[in-house]
N, C-alpha and C positions, 0 to 999 in steps of 0.2 A: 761432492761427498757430504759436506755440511749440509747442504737442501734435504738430503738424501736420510741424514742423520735425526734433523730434525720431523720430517717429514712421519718417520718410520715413530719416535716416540713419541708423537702428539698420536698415532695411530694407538700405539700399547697405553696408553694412557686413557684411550676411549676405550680400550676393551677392557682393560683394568675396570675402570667406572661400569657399564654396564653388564660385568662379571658381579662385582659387589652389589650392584641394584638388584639383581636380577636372584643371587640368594637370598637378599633380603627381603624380597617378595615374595619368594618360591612357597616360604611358611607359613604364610598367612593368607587369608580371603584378598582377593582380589576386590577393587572397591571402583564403582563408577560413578561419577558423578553428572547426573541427567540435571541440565536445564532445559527448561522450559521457556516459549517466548510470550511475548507480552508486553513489545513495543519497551516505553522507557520504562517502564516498571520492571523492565528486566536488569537496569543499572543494578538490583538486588542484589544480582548475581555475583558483581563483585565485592559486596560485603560479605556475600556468603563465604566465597573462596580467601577471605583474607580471617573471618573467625576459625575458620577451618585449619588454616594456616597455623594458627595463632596455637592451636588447638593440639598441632604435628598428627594431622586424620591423613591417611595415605591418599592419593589418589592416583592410578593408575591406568584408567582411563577415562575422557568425555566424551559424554554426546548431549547434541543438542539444537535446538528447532529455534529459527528466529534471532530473535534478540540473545539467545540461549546459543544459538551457534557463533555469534559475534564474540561474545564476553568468554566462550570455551574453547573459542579456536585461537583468537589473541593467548588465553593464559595458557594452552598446552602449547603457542609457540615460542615462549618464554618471556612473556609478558608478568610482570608483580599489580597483585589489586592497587599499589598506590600507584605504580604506574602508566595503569588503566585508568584509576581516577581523574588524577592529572590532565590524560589525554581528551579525558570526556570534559573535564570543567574548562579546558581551553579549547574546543570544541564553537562552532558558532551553529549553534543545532539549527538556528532557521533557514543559513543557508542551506544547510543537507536536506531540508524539507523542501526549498525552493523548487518550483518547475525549470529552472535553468541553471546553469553557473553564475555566479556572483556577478554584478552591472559592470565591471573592471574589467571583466576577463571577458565580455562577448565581441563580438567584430563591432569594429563602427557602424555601422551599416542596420545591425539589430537594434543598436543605442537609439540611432535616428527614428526608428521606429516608434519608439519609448514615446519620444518628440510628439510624433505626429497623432500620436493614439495611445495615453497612456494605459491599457486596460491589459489584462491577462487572460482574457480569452479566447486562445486560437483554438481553432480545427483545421484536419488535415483536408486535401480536397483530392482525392484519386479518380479515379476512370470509375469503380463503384458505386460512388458514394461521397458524403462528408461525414467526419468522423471528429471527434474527441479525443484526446489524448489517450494511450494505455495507463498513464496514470498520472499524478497529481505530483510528481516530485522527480527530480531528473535526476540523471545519472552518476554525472561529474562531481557534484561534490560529496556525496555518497561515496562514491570510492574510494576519493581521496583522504574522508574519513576512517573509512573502514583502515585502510592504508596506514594510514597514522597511527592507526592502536594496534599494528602488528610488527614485531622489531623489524631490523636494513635488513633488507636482504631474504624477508621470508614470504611475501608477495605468490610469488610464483611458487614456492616448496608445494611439492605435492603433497596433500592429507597424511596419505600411506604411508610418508615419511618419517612422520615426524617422531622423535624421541617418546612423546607421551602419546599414543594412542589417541586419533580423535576422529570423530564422525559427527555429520550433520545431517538433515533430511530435508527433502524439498517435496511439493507435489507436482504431481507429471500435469498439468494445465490441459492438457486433451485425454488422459484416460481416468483421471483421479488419482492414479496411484500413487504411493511410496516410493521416493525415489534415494536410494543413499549416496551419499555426495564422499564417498572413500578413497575416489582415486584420481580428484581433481586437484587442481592447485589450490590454494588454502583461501588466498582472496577471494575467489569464483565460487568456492564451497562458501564463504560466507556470507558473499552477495547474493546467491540463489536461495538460499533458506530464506534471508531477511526480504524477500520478495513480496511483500505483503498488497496483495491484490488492490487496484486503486491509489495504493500510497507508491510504490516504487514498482518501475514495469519489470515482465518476467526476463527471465533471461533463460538464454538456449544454453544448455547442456549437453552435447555428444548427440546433437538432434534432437533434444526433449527440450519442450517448453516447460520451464517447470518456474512456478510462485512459493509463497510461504509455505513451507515442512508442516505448520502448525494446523493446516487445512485436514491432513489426517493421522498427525499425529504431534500433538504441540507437546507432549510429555514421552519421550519416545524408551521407557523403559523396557520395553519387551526386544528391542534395538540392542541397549546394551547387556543382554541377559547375553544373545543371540553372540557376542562380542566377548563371552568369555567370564563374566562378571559375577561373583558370586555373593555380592551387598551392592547395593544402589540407595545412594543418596540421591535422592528425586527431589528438584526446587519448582516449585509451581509458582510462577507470578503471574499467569494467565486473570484477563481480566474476569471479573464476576458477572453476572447475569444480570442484569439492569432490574430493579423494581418497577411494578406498574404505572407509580406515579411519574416516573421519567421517560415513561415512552409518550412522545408527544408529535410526529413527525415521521413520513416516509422514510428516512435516512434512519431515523429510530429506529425504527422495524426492521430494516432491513442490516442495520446495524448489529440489531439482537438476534435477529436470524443466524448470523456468522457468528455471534458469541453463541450460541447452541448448539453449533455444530463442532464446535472448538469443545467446548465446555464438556461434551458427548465424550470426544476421544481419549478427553483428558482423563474422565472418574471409569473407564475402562484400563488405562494406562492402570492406576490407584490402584485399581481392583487386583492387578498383576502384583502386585509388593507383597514380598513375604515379611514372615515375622522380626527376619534381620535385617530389614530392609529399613531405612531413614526417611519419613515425609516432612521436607522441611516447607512449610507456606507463608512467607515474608507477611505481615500486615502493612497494607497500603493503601488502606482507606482516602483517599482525595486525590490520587494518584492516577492520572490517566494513562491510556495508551501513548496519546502523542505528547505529555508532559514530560518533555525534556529536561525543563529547567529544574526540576525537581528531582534529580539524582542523586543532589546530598541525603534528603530524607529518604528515599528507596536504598541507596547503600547503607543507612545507618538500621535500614528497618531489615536488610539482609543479615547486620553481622546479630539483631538482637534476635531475630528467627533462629539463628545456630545456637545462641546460648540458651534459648528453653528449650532445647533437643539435647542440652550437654548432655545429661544421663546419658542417652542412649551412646552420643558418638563416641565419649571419652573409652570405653572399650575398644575402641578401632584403634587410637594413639599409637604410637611407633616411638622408641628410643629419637632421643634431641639427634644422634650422630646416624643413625639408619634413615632419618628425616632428611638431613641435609644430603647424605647420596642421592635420597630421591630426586629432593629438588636440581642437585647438580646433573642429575641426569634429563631430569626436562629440560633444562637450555641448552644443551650440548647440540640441540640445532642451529642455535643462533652462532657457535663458535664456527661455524661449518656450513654456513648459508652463503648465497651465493652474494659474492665479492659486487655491490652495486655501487661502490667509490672508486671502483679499478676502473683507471684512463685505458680506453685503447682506440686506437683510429676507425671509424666506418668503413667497413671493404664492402658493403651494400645497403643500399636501401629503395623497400619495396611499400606500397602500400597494396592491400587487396581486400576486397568486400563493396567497392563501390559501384553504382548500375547508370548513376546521371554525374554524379561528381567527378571532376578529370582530378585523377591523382596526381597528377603533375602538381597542378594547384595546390593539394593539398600539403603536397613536400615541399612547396616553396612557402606553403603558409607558415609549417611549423619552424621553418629557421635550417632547418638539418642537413646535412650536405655530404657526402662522400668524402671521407680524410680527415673530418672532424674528430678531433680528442675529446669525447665525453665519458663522462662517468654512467650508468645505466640509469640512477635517478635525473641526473640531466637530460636524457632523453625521454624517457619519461613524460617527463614535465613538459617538454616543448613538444608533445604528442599530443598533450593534453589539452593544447591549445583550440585544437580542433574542436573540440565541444562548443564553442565559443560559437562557430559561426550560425548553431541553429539547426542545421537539416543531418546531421549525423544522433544517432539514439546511441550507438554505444563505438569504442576508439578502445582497441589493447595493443599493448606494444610486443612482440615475443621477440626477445633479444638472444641471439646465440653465439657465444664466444668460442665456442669450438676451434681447433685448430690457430689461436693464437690471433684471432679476427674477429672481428664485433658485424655479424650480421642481422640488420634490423628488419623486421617485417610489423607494420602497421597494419593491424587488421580491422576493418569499420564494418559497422551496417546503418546502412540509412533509414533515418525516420521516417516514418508515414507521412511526413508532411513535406521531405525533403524538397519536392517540383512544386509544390502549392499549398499554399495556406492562406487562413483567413482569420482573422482578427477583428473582432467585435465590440461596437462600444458604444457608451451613450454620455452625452453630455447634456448635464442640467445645474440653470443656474439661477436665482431669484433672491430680490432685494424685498419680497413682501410688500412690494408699492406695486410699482408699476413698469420694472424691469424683469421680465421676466424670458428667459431665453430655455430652448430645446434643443438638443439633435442625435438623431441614431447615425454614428460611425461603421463603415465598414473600411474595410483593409483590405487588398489581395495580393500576396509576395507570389510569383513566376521566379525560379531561381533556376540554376544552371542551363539556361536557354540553348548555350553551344558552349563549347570546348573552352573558351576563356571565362567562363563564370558569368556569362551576363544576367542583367535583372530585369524585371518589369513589374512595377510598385504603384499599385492603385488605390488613390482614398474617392472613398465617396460617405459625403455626411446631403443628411435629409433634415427640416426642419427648420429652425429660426434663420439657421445659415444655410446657403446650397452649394456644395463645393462639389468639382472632382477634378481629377488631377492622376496623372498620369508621367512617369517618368521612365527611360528606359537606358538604365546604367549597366556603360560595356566597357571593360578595364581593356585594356590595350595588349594585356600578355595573361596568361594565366597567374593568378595570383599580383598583379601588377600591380601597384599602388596608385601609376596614371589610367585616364579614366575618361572615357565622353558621356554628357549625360543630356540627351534631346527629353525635352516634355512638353506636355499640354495643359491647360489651367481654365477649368472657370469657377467663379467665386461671386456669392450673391450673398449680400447681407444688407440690412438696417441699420442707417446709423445716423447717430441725433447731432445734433448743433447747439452747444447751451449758450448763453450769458449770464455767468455768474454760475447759480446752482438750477436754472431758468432754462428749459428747453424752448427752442426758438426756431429750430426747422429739423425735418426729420424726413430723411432721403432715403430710397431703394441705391443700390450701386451693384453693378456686375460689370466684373471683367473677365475678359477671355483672350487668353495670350497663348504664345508659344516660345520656350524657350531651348537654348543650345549651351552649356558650358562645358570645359574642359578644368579638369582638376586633380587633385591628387590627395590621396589617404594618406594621412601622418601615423601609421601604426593604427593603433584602436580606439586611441584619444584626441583624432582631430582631421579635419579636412580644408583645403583650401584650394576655392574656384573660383574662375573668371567666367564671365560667358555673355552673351547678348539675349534680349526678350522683347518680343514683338506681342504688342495686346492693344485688344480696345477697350473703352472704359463708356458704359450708358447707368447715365444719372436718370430717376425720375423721384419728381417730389411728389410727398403725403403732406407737409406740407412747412411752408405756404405753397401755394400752388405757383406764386409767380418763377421759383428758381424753375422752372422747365422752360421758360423761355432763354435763361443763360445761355447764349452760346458754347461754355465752356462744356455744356450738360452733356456732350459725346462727343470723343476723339480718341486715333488715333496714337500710337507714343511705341518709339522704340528707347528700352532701354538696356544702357553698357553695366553692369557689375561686378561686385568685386566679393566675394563671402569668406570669409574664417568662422571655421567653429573649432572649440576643444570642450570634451566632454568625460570630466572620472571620476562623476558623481557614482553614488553608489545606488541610489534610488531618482527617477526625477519626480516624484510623486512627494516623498519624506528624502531627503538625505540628509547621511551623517558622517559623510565623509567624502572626500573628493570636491573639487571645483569644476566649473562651467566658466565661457568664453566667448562668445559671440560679439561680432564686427562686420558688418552690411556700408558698401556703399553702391549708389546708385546714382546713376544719370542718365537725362533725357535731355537730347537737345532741342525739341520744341518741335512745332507743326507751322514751317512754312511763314513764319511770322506771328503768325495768330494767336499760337501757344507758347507762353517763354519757357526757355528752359527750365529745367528741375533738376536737383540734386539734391542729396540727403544721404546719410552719415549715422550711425547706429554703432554705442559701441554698450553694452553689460558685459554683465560679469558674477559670478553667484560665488560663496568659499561657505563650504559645510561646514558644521561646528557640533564637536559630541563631547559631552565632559559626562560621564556615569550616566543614571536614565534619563542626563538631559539631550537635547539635541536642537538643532536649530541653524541658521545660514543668514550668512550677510551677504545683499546683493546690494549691486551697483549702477545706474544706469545715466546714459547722457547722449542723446539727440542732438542732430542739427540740422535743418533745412532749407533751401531754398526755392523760393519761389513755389512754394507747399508746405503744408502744417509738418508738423514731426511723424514719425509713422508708428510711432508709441506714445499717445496721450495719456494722461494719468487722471486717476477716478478709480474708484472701485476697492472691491477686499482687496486688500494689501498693497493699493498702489494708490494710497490716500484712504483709507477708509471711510465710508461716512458720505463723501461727494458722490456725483453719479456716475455711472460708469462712461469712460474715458468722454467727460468732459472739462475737460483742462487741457490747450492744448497752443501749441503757438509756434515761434522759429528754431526756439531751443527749447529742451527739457531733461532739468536735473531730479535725480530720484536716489531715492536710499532704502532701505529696511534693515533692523535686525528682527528675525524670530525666531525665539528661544520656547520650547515645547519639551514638557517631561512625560515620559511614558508611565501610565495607571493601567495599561493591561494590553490585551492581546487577543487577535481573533483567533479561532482554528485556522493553525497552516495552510489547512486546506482552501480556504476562503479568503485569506486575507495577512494583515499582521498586525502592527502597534497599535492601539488606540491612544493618543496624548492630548494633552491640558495645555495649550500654550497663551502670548501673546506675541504682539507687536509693537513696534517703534517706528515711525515710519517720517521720511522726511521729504520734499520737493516742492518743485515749481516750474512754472514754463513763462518763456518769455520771448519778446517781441527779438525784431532785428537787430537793432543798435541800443538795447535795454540792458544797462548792466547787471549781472549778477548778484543777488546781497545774502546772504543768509536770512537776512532780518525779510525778505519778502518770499521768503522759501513758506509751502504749511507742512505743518507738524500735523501727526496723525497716531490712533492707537489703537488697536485692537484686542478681542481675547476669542479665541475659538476653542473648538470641540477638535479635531480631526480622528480620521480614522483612516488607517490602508488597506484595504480591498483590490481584488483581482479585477473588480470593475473599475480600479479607478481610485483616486481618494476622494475621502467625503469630506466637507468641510461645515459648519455650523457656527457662525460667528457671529461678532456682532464690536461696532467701534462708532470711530467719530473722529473726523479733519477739524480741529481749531479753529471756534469761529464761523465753519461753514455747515454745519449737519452731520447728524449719523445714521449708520442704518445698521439693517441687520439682515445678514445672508447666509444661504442653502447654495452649495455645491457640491456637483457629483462629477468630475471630469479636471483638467489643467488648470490652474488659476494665474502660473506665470510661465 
């Protein structure tokens, strides 16, 4: 009876309230407030809606395109501008610009990738063709934002629902059209509008592909006439049309082509405003589309837009106490949204939308299980995991508690790339002497081979070095963390022999092996194998010409191994957070007498380092061999500066670095990220068999470079000097440790 009780007055209570809203409205114009999008330039929008506030200007319903449907759909779900602020300035906009989720959150397996090829340019590779991404920023943390600026529980609330009237528009991607997004769930409505073609891929709608609203209609006034509206407040942050002097470039052109066609439907929109109608247009002169970081000034330049319009709005004004019913009647969703901290058990779980990936897998990957007590953001989130491994484009969860049972369905679609991709890349590197090295990388990921997830991962590089290599990784069970991993190897490079700083033989070497190991994935951040490798190794010299008579110049060698890796860096290019972990040992026991054994032992170690725009990593390294040099000599940018590259080398080798690097700017998202100022400290030495260790015969080294992060890779531009022994100065496009 109590349930019963309470039940029934929280009911009279809402109709009380929307009884008293609803004559308070009855007597006056009806007021819409049209935003417009315009990427970050549209943060405007909530300075607008907070002068407006300030101001008690009615509003009763929104619509709006883009960035315009993001910042109207949050505030009609009972979101406050400072608490949209907040959300935005703790926001990390470059992940949400990323082509992937965050370097933490992908599978190990993607990370490895990182490894072997740090660059960012994939294509998909299907039965048609090869392709390009649909666009330049991924999905996952995109949502997860948008998510964040909408209160618990209002996710899924259908549009139609909501307390304050709201609509957004999208365009139909195959016929042009107007599409209105009125009776979708509120996330989906605001992730399809902000679809902005090339920046974020479209999304399917009830069978419509549909992209940015802003394509035909970025200022959607004639929308909200149509919706009842008898004054429209119209906010335009839509970018301006470029001057001639800054068109300088295909992407320019083509850039300002879509600003004209934007800009077109906009001053038709205009053209619909009556005389009681409001044109508010923010100044946001330096203000870009993708200029995220700049939202303080875009909100501040929203609320001073509202105040050179006060004449006109202060006639709209409403009593202090008819203002605060209103507002209490826009959140009256959020008192009444769907419960997403309520525990209840799993009584199913499905995945569906997959064509090569086995869902098994996939429900073993996110953790989740039948009988599990989760709360619906807990599951959620352990859904969301799945973006992580790379071949899924989109992951929604529709949870149904109906009937006292928590039934979950995982719904995917797979990327274009999900059976095959290819990854692109070039490395170059030069000391301005007479070191100078090339090579074009290629990549090819084979993924879901059969029912347990197998892989088959091919590098091939062309140029100063000639590798390929081939691996063919089958985990034991769907989703298993055990794993067998058969490969093939050959590896051809150049490599010198100094005394001193004095080159003194300079060899060809290829090997070609084949290896078997058995191992196991520690979660996302590490792996550990064992396995055996069978290879030959053919020396020929350049010179002196006498080592080709070495006998040792071609043999045989099987070797036993042992590998640890842990990986949660956040970048391996730039990182600013997270450490690395690597530990290699290896043995051969010789050829029949003729060859002694060999062993050798490899342990580094890297810990990121961020304090404000600084940023930077200490790493750690320490060799040991026998019966063979060390298998990391030191020489080169950042591993001695100044000496040549890896000539320093011997039974043991201790090494150190710190580098600290502050950020002075930034590429476009699209292309790239930080550009930073750094230097180094850098400290080691290598040493004989029974040579003891000293500090005092360690060298010291230093450096200062340029860097940049690019999708190709990071660039590097340095220049240093080893104590005592030489400096140099180097160009890098590609890995340097």
């Amino acid at each position: 009876m109590l349930s019963v009780f309470i039940c029934t007055n929280a009911s009279s209570q809402t109709l009380q309230t929307e009884s008293k809203t609803t004559d308070s409205s009855s007597a006056r114009p009806k007021v819409a407030l049209v935003l417009s999008g315009g990427g970050a330039r549209g943060f405007a929008h909530i300075g607008v809606i907070r002068a407006l506030r300030r101001m008690q200007i009615p509003i009763d319903m929104v619509v709006g395109t883009s960035m315009g449907a993001v910042v109207g759909g949050a505030y009609a779900a009972g979101r406050t501008p400072e608490q949209l602020e907040e959300i935005v300035r703790s926001t990390r906009w470059d992940e949400v610009l990323a082509d992937r989720p965050a370097r933490n959150e992908l599978e190990y397996r993607r990370k490895i990738e990182d490894t072997l090829l740090p660059t960012r340019i994939e294509m998909a590779v299907t039965k048609s063709g090869v392709y390009l991404p649909k666009a330049a920023a991924g999905n996952a943390s995109l949502e997860h934002a948008l998510t964040r600026l909408l209160p618990d529980g209002m996710r899924d609330q259908p549009v139609n629902q909501l307390s304050l009237p709201f609509t957004s528009v999208a365009s139909d991607l195959t016929t042009g059209d107007l599409v209105e997004l009125n009776d979708t769930p509120l996330l989906a409505s605001m992730r399809a509008s902000l679809a902005v073609p090339g920046v974020f891929a479209p999304v399917r709608i009830k069978e419509k592909l549909v992209v940015d609203g802003g394509l035909v209609s970025n200022l959607p006034v004639e929308l909200a006439r149509s919706m009842g509206a008898d004054i429209v407040i119209a906010v335009n942050v839509g970018t301006p049309l470029s001057p001639e002097k800054d068109i300088h470039s295909a992407f320019d052109v083509a850039n300002q082509m879509l600003q004209i066609l934007t800009e077109q439907n906009v001053q038709r929109s205009i053209k619909q405003l009556q005389k009681q109608d409001v044109l508010i247009a923010p100044k946001l002169d330096g203000i870009s589309f993708l200029d995220f970081s700049a939202f303080p000034r875009a909100i501040k330049a929203g609320e001073q837009a509202v105040e050179l319009a006060r004449e006109q709005l202060v006639k709209l004004a409403i009593p202090r106490e008819a203002y605060a019913e209103l507002e209490e009647f826009r959140v009256l969703n959020t008192r009444h949204a769907k419960d997403t901290v309520r525990v209840l058990p799993i009584a199913s779980l499905d995945v569906k939308g997959t064509q090569y990936v086995n869902p098994d897998a996939l429900i073993a990957q996110t953790g989740l299980q039948e009988g599990q007590n989760l709360t619906q953001d807990e599951i959620r989130q352990a859904a969301t995991r799945l973006y992580g491994r790379g071949d899924l484009e989109e992951v929604k969860t529709v949870i149904d508690d109906s009937g006292n049972e928590r039934k979950v369905t995982i719904m995917t679609r797979e990327s274009q790339s999900s059976r095959n991709r290819l990854r692109l890349g070039m490395e170059l590197s030069s000391d301005f002497n007479d070191d100078s090295r090339f090579a074009l990388s290629l990549m090819h990921v084979a993924s879901s081979l059969n029912g347990y997830g197998a892989e088959l991962r091919t590098l091939a590089k062309v140029g100063s070095q000639q590798q390929f290599s081939t691996q063919f990784w089958q985990p034991l069970a769907p989703a298993s963390a055990w794993y067998v991993a058969p490969g093939l190897e050959y590896n051809a490079s150049g490599l010198d022999f100094y005394q001193g700083t004095t080159r003194i033989a300079r060899i060809n070497s290829s090997q070609t092996g084949m290896s078997f190991a058995l191992g196991r994935q520690l979660g996302n951040w590490g792996s550990v194998e064992a396995g055996i490798q069978r290879g030959f190794q053919k020396i020929n010299a350049i010179l002196p010409s006498t080592i080709e008579n070495d006998p040792k110049a071609r043999y045989f060698a099987t070797t036993r191994f042992i590998h640890f890796h842990a990986d949660t860096l956040d970048s391996i290019s730039f990182p600013t957070s997270g450490s690395m972990m690597d530990f290699v040992w290896q043995s051969s026991p010789g050829n029949d007498g003729n060859q002694p054994g060999q062993a050798s032992a490899e342990l580094s170690g890297m810990k990121a380092l961020s304090f404000g725009e600084w940023a930077g990593h200490l790493y750690g390294e320490w060799t040991r061999a026998q019966n063979t040099t060390t298998p990391s000599p030191l020489g080169g940018f950042l591993r001695l500066t100044g000496l040549p590259r890896n000539s320093l080398y011997g039974d043991t080798t201790l090494f150190g670095r710190l580098v600290v690097a502050r950020r002075i700017g930034a590429l476009p998202s699209t292309i790239g990220g930080a550009v930073r100022l750094g230097f180094s400290m850098e400290l080691g030495g290598s040493y004989g068999g029974n040579e003891p260790y000293s500090f005092g015969r360690m060298r010291q080294a230093a450096s200062a470079s340029l860097s940049v992060d690019t999708r190709f890779g990071p660039v590097y531009l340095g220049a240093g000097a080893t104590r005592g022994a030489g400096s140099g100065v180097y160009l890098f496009l590609g890995p340097i440790w």
